[in-house]
Backbone as CSV, one residue per row, in Angstrom:
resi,resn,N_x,N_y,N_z,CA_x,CA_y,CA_z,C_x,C_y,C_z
1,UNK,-12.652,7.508,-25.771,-13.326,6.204,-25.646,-14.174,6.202,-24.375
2,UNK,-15.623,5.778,-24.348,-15.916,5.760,-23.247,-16.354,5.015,-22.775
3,UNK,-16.579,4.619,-20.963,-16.454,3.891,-20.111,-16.838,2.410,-20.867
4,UNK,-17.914,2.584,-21.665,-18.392,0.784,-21.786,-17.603,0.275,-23.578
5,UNK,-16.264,1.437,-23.733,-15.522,0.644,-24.474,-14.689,-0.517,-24.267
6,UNK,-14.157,-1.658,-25.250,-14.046,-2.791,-24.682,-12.317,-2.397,-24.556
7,UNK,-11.879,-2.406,-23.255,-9.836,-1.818,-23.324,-9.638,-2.993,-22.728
8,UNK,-10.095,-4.261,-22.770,-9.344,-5.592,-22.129,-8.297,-6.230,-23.000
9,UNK,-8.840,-6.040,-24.837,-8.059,-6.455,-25.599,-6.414,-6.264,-26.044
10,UNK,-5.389,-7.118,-25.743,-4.131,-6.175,-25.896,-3.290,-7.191,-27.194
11,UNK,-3.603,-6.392,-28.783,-3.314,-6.953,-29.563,-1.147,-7.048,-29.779
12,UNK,-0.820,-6.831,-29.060,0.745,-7.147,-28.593,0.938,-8.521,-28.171
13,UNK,-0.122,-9.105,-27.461,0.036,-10.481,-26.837,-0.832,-11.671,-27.653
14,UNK,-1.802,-11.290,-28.582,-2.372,-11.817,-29.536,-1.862,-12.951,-30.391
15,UNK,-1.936,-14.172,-30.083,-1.079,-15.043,-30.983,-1.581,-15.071,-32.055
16,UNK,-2.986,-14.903,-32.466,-3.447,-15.221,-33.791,-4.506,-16.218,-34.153
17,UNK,-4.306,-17.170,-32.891,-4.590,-18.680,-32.923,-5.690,-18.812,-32.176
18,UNK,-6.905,-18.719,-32.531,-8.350,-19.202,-31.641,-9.140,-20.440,-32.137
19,UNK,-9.791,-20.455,-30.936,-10.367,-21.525,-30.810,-12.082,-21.427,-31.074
20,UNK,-12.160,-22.141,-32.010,-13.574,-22.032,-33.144,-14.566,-22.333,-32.120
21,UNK,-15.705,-21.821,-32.002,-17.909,-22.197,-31.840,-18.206,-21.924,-32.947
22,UNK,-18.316,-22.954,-33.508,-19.121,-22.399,-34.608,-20.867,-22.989,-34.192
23,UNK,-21.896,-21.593,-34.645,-23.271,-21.982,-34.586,-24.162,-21.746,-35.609
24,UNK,-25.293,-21.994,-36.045,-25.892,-22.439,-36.934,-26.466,-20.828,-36.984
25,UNK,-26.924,-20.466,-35.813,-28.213,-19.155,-35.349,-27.903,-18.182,-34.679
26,UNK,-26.594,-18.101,-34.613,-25.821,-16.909,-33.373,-24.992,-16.323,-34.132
27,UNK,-24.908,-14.724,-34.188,-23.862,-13.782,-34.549,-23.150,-12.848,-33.178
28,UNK,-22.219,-13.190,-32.941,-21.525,-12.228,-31.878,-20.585,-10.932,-32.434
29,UNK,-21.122,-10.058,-31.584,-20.714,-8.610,-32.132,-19.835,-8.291,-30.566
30,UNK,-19.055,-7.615,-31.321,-17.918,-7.246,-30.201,-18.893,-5.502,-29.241
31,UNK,-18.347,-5.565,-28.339,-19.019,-4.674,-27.298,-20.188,-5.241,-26.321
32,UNK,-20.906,-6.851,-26.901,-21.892,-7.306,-26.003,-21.188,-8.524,-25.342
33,UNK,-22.324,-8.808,-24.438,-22.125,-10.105,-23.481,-23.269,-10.868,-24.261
34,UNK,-22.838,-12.350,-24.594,-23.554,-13.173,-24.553,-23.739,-14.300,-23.831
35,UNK,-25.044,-14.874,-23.179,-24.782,-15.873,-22.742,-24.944,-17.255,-23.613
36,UNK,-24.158,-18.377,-22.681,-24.184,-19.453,-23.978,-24.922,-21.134,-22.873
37,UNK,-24.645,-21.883,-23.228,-24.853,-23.199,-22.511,-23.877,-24.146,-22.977
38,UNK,-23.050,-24.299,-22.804,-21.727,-25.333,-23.095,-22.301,-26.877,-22.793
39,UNK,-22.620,-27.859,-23.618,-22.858,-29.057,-23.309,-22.158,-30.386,-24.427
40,UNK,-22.532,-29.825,-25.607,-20.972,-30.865,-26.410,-19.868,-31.282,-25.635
41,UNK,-19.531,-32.329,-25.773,-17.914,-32.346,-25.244,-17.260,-32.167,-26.185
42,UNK,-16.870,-31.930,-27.031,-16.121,-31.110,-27.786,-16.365,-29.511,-27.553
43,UNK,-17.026,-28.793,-26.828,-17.422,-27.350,-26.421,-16.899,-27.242,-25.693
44,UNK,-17.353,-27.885,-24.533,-16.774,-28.301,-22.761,-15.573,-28.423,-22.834
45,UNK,-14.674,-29.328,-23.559,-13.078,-29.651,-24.030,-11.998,-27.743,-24.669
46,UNK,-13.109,-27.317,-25.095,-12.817,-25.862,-25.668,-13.310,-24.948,-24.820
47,UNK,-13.874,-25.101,-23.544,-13.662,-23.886,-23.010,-13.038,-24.155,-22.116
48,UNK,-12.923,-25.191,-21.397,-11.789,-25.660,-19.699,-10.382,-25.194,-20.710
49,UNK,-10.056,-25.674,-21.796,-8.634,-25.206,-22.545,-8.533,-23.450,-22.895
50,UNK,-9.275,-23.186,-22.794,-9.823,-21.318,-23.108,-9.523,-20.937,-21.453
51,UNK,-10.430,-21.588,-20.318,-10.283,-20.683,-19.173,-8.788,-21.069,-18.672
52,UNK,-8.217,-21.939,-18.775,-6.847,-22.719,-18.296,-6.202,-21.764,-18.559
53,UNK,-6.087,-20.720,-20.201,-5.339,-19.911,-21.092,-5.823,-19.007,-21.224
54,UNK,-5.677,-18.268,-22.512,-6.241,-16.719,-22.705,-7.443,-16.129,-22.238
55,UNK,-8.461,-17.431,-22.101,-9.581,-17.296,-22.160,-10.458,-17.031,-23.191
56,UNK,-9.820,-16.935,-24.347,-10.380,-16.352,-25.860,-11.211,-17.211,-26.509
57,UNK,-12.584,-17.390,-27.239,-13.089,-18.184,-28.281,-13.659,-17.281,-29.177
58,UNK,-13.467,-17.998,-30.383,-13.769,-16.966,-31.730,-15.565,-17.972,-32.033
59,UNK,-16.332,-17.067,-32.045,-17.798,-17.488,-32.284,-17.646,-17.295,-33.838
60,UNK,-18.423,-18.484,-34.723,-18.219,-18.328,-36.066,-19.674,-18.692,-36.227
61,UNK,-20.519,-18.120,-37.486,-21.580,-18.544,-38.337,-21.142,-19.815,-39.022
62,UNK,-22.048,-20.793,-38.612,-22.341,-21.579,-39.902,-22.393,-21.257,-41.385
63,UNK,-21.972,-21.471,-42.499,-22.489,-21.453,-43.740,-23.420,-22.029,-43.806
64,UNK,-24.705,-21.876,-44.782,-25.686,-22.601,-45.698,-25.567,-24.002,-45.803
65,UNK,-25.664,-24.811,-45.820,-25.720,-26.641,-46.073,-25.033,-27.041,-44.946
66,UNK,-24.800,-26.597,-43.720,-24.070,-27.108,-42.912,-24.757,-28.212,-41.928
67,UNK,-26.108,-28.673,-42.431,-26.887,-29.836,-41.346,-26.155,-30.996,-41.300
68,UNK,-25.946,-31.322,-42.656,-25.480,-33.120,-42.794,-23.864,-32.772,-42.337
69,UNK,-23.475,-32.129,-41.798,-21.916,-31.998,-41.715,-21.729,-31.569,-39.888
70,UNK,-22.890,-31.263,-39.217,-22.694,-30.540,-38.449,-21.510,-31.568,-37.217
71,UNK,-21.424,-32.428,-37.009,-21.016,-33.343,-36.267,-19.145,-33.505,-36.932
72,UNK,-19.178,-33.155,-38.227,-17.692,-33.005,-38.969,-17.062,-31.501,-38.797
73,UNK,-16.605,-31.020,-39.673,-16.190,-29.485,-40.115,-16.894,-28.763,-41.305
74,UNK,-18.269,-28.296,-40.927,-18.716,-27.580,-42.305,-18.234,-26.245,-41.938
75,UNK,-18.666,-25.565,-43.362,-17.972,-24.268,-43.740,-18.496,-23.173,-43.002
76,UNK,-17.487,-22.687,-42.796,-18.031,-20.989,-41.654,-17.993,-20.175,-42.724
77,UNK,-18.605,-18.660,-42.490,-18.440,-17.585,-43.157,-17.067,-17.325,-42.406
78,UNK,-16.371,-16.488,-43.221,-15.281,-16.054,-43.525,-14.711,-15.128,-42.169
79,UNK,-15.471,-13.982,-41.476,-15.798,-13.400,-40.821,-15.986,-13.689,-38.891
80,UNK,-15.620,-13.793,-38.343,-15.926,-14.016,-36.630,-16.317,-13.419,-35.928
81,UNK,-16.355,-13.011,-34.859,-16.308,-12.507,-33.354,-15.344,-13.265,-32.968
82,UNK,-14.122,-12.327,-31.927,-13.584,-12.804,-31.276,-14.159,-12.619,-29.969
83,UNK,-14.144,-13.680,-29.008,-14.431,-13.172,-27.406,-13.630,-13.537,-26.634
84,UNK,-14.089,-13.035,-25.180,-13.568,-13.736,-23.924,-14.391,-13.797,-23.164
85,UNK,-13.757,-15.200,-22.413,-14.891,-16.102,-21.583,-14.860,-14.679,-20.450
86,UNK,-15.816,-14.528,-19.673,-16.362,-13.143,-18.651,-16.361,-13.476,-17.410
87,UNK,-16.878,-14.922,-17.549,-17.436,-15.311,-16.432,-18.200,-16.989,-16.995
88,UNK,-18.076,-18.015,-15.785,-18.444,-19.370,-16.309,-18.919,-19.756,-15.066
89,UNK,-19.765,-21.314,-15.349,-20.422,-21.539,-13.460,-20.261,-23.126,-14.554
90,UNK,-19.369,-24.156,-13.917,-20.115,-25.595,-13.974,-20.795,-25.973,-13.470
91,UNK,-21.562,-26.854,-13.806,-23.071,-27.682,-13.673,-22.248,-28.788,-12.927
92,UNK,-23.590,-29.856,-12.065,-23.160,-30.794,-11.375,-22.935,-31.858,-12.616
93,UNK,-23.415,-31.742,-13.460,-23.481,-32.726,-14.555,-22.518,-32.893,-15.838
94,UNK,-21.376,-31.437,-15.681,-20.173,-31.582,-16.373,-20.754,-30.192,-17.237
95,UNK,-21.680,-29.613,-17.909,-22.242,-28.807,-18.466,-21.538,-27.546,-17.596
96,UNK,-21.943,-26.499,-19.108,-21.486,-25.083,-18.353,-22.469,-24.132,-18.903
97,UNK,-22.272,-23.078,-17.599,-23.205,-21.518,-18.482,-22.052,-20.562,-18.530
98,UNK,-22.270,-19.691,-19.378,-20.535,-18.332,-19.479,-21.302,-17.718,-19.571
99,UNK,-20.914,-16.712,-19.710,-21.100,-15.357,-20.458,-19.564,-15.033,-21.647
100,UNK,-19.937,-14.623,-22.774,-18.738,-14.579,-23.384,-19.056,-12.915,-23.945
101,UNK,-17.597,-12.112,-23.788,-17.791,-11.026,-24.142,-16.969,-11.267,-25.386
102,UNK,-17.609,-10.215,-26.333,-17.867,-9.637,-27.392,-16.109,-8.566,-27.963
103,UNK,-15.048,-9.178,-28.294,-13.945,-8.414,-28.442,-14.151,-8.020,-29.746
104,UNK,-13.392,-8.250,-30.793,-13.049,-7.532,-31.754,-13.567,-8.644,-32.840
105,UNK,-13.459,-8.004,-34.448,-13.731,-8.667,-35.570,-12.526,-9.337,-35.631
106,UNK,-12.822,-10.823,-36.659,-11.522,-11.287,-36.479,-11.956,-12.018,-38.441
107,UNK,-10.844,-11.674,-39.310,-11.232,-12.528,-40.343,-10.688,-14.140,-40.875
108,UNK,-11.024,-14.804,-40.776,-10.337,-16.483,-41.004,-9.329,-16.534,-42.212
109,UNK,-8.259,-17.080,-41.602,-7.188,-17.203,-42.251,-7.027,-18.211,-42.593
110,UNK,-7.137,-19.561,-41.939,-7.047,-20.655,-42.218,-6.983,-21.489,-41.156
111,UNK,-8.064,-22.571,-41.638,-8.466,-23.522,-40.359,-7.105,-24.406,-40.385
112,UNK,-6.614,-24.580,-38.866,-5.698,-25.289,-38.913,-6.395,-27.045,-38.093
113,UNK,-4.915,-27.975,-38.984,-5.864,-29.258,-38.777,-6.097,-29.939,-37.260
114,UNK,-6.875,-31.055,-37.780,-7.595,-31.356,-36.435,-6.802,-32.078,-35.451
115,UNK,-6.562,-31.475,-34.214,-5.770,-31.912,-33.664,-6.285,-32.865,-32.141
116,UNK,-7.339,-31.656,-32.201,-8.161,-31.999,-30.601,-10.014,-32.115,-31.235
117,UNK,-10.539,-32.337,-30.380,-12.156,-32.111,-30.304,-12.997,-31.020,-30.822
118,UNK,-12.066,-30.136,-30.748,-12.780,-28.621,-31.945,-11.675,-28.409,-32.765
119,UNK,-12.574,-27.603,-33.344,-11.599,-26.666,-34.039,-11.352,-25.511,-33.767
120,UNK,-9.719,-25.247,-34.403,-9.077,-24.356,-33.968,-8.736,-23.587,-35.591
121,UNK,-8.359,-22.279,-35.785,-7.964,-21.242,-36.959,-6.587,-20.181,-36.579
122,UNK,-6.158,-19.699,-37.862,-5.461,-18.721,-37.674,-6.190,-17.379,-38.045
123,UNK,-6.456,-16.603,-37.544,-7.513,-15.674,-37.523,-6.310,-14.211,-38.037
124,UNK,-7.270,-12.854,-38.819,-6.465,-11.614,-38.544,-7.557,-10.555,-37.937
125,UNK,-7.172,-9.725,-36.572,-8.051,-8.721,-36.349,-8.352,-7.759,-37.451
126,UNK,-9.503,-7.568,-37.827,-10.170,-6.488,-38.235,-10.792,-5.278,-37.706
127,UNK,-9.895,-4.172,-37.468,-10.342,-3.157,-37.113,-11.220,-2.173,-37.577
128,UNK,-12.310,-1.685,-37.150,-13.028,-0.728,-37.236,-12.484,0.400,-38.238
129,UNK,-12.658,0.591,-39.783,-12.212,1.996,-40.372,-13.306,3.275,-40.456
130,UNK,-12.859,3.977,-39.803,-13.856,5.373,-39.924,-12.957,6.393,-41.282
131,UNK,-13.475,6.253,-42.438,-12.819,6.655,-43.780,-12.731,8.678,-43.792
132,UNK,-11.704,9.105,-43.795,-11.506,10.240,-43.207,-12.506,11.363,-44.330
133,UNK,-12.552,11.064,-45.486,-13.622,11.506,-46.021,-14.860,11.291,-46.264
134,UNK,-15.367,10.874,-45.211,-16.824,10.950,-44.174,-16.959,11.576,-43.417
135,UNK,-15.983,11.780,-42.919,-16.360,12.916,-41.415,-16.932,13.454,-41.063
136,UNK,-17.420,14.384,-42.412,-18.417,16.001,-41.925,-19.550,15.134,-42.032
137,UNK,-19.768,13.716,-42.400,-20.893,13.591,-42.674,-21.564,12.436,-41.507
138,UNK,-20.574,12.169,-40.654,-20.308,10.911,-39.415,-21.656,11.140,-38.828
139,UNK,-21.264,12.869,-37.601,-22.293,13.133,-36.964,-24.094,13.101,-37.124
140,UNK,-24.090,12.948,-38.138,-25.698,13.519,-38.904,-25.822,11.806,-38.833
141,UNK,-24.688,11.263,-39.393,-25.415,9.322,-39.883,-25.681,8.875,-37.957
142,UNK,-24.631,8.979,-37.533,-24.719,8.706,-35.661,-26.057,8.940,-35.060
143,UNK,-26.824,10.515,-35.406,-28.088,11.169,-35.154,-28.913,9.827,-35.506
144,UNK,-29.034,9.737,-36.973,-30.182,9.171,-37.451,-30.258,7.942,-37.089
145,UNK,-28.858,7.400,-36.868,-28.932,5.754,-36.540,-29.641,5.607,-35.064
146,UNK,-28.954,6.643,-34.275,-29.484,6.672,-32.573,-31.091,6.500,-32.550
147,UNK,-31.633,7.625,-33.541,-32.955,8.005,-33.611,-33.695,6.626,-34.057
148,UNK,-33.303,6.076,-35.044,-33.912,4.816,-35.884,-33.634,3.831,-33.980
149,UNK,-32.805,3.575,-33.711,-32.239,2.458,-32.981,-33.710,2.874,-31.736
150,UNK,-33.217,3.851,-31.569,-34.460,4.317,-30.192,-35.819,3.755,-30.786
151,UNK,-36.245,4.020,-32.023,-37.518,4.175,-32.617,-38.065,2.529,-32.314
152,UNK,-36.981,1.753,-32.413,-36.996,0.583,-32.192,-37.326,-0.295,-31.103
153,UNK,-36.731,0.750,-29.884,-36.759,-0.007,-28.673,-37.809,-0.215,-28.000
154,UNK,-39.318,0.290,-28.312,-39.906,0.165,-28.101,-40.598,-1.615,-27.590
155,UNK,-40.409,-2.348,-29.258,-40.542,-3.676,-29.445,-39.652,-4.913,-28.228
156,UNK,-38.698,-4.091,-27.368,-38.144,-4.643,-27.092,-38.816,-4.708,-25.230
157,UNK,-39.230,-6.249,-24.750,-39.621,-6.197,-23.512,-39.466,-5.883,-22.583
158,UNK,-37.710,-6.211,-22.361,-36.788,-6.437,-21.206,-35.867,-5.546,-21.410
159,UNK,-34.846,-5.144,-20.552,-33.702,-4.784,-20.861,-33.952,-3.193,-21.053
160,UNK,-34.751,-2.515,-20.977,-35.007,-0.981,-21.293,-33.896,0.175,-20.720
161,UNK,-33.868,-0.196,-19.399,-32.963,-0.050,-18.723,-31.598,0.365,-19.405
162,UNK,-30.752,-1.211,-18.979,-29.798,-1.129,-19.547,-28.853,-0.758,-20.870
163,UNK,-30.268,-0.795,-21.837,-30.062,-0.330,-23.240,-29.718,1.562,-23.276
164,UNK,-30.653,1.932,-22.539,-30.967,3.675,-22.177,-29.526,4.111,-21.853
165,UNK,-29.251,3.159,-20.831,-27.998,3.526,-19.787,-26.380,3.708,-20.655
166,UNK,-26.590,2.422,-22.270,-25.465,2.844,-22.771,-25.740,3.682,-24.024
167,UNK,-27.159,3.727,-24.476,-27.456,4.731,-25.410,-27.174,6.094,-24.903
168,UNK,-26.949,6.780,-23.897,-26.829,8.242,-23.196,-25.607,8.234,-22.977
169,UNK,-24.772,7.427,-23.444,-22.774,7.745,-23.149,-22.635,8.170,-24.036
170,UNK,-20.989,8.160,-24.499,-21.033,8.611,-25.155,-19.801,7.485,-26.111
171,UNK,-20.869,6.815,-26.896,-20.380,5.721,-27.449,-20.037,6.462,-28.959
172,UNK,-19.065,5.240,-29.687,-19.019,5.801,-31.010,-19.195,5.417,-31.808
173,UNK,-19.481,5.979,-33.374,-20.386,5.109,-34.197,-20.552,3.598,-34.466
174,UNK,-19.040,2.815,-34.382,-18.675,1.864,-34.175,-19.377,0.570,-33.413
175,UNK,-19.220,1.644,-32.182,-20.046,0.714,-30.877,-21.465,0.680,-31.205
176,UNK,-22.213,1.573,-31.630,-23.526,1.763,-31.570,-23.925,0.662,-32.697
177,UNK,-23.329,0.774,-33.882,-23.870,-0.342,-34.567,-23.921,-1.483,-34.215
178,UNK,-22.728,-1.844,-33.327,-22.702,-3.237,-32.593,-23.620,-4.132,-31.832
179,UNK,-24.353,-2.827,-31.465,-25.160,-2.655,-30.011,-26.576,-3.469,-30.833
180,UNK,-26.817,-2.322,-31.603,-28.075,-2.172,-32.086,-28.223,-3.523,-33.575
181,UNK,-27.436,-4.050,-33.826,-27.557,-5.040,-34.527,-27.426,-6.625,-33.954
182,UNK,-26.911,-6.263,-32.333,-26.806,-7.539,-31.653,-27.792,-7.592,-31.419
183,UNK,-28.748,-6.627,-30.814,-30.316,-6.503,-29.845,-31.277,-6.953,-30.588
184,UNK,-31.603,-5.799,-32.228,-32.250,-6.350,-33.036,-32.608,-7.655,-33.715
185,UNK,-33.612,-8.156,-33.829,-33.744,-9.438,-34.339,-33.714,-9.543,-35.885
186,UNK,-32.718,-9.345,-36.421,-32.591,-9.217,-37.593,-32.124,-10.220,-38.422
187,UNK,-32.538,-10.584,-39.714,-32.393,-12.147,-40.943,-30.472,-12.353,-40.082
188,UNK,-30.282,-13.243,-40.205,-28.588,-14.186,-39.843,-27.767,-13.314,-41.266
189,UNK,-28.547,-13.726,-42.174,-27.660,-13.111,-43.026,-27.339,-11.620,-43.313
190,UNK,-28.042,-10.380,-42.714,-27.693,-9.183,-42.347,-27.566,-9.148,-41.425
191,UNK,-27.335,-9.777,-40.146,-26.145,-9.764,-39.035,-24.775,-10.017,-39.632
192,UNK,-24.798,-11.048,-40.028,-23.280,-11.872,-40.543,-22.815,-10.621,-41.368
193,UNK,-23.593,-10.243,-42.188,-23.221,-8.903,-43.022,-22.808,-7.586,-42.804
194,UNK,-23.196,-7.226,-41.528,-22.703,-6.240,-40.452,-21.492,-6.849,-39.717
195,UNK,-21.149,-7.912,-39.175,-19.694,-8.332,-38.679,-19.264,-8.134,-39.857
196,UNK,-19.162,-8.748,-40.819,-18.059,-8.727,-41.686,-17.713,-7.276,-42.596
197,UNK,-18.420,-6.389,-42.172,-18.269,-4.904,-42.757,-17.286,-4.085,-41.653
198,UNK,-15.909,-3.851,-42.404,-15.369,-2.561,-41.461,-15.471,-1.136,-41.286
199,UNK,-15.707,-1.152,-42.179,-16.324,0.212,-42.797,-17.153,0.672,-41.849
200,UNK,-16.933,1.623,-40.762,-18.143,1.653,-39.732,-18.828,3.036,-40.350
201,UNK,-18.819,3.637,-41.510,-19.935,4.312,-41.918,-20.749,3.206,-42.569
202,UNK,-20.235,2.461,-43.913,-20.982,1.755,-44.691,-21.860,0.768,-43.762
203,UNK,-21.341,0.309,-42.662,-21.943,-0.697,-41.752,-23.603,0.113,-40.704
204,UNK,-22.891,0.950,-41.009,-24.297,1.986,-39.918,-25.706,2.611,-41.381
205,UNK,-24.930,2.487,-42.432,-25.796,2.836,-43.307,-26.798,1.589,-43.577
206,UNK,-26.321,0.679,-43.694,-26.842,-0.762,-43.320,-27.616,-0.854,-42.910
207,UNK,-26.941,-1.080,-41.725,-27.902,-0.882,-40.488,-29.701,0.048,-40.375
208,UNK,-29.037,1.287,-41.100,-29.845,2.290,-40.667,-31.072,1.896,-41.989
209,UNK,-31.054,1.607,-42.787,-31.880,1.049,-44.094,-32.535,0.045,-43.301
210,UNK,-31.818,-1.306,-42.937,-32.563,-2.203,-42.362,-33.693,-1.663,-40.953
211,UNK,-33.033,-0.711,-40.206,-34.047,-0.195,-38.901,-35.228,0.515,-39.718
212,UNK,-35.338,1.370,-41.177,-36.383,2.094,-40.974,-37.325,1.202,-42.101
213,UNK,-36.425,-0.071,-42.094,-37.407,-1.058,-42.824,-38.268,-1.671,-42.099
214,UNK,-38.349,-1.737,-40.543,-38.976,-2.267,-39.637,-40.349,-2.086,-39.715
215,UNK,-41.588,-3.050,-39.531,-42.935,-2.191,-39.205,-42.837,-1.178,-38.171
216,UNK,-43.791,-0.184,-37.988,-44.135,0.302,-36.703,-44.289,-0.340,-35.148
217,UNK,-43.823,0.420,-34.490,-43.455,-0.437,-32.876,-45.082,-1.313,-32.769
218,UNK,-45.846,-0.374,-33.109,-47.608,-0.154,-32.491,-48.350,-1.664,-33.477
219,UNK,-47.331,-2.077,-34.740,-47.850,-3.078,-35.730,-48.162,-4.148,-35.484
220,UNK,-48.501,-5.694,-35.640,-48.836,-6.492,-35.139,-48.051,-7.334,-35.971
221,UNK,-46.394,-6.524,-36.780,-45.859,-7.897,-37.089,-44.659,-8.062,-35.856
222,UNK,-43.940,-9.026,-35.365,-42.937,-9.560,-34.554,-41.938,-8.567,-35.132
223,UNK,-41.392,-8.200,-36.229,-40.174,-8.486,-36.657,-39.527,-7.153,-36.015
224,UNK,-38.139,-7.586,-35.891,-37.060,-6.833,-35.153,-37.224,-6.779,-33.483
225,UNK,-38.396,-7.189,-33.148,-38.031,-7.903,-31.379,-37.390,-8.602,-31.051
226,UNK,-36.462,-8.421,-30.108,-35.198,-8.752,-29.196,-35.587,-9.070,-27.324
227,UNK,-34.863,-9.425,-26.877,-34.897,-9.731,-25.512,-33.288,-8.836,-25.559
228,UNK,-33.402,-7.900,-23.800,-32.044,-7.813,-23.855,-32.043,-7.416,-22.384
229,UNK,-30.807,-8.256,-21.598,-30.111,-9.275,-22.117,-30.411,-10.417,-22.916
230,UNK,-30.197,-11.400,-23.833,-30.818,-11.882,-24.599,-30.896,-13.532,-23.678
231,UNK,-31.289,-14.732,-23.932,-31.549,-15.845,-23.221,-29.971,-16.516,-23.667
232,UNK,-29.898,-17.698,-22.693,-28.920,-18.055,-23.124,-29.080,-19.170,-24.309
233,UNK,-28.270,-19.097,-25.190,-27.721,-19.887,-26.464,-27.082,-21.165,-25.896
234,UNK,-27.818,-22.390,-27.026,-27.224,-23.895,-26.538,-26.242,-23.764,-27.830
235,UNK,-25.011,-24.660,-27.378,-24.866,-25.120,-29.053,-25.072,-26.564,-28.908
């Protein structure tokens, strides 16, 4: 495993039990930092109870029709990010900025009822499967994905740097898809579609279809530009 793998997580102490964001436009992939803007009080109420404790919040997608509901409980995809709060700064005005890192897949078990100002679930980790009859064929998909992912970075303004710095470790297929599907600006619904895939060949094949679907860096369409680090997210 190397250095910028995530070893904070210790599924022994794991109750099960997180505490829901759900957002309309945000997919969190485990291995990144995101930043957010905490201003709901029902958000604010869920993260002072997060930093008090584990520190854990599970970031969830909105489902489809979720406008007229957004203020109730509309439907999440099935699928999460689990995180932990990284780092937080309150505002003079009760507001917060975090950073929330990026832990593990987590799949929804069942929303439990409303007790407080958010919502809360019983979640199960989903681990990463690398299917043992893939193997001989891992290294060659890793190549092409790196190659596609690089081919990419071009489009990307900021962040060159830091992207280089964890593309040259020695990450594993796993991580790399993570990376490269958080950065990319890619449809919500093939993000959401990459969290919810364990399969970390089938998920990089994905992936790797969607990267060489991209225009050319040199093209004059937007698509697949990223900021990275990325700006911070309101909910």
């Amino acid at each position: 495993m190397s250095e910028f793998e995530i070893m904070s997580f210790d599924a022994s102490t794991f109750t099960g039990r997180v505490r829901l964001f759900p957002l309309p436009n945000l997919v969190l992939f485990p291995h990144v930092l995101q930043p957010l803007h905490i201003f709901e009080p029902r958000y604010r109420q869920m993260l002072e109870e997060a930093v008090a404790a584990d520190r854990l919040i599970a970031m969830a997608l909105l489902a489809p029709g979720w406008e007229p509901l957004y203020d109730e409980r509309p439907p999440l995809h099935p699928v999460a990010c689990l995180g932990r709060v990284a780092t937080y700064h309150r505002l003079a005005d009760g507001r917060y900025n975090l950073l929330l890192q990026g832990l593990k897949r987590v799949a929804l078990v069942r929303e439990l009822p409303p007790t407080k100002l958010f919502r809360e679930a019983e979640v199960q980790v989903c681990e990463d499967n690398y299917p043992l009859e893939a193997t001989a064929q891992r290294p060659a998909l890793q190549r092409d994905l790196l190659q596609a992912f690089r081919h990419a970075l071009p489009r990307l303004p900021e962040g060159m740097d830091q992207l280089e710095h964890l593309l040259r470790a020695d990450v594993s297929l796993g991580m790399l898809t993570d990376l490269a599907a958080y950065t990319l600006e890619l449809p919500l619904d093939i993000k959401q579609r990459l969290l919810a895939e364990p399969n970390v060949d089938c998920r990089a094949q994905t992936l790797l279809a969607e990267l060489r679907s991209l225009p050319a860096a040199s093209g004059e369409s937007s698509a697949g530009r990223a900021k990275f680090p990325p700006d911070f997210s309101c909910n």
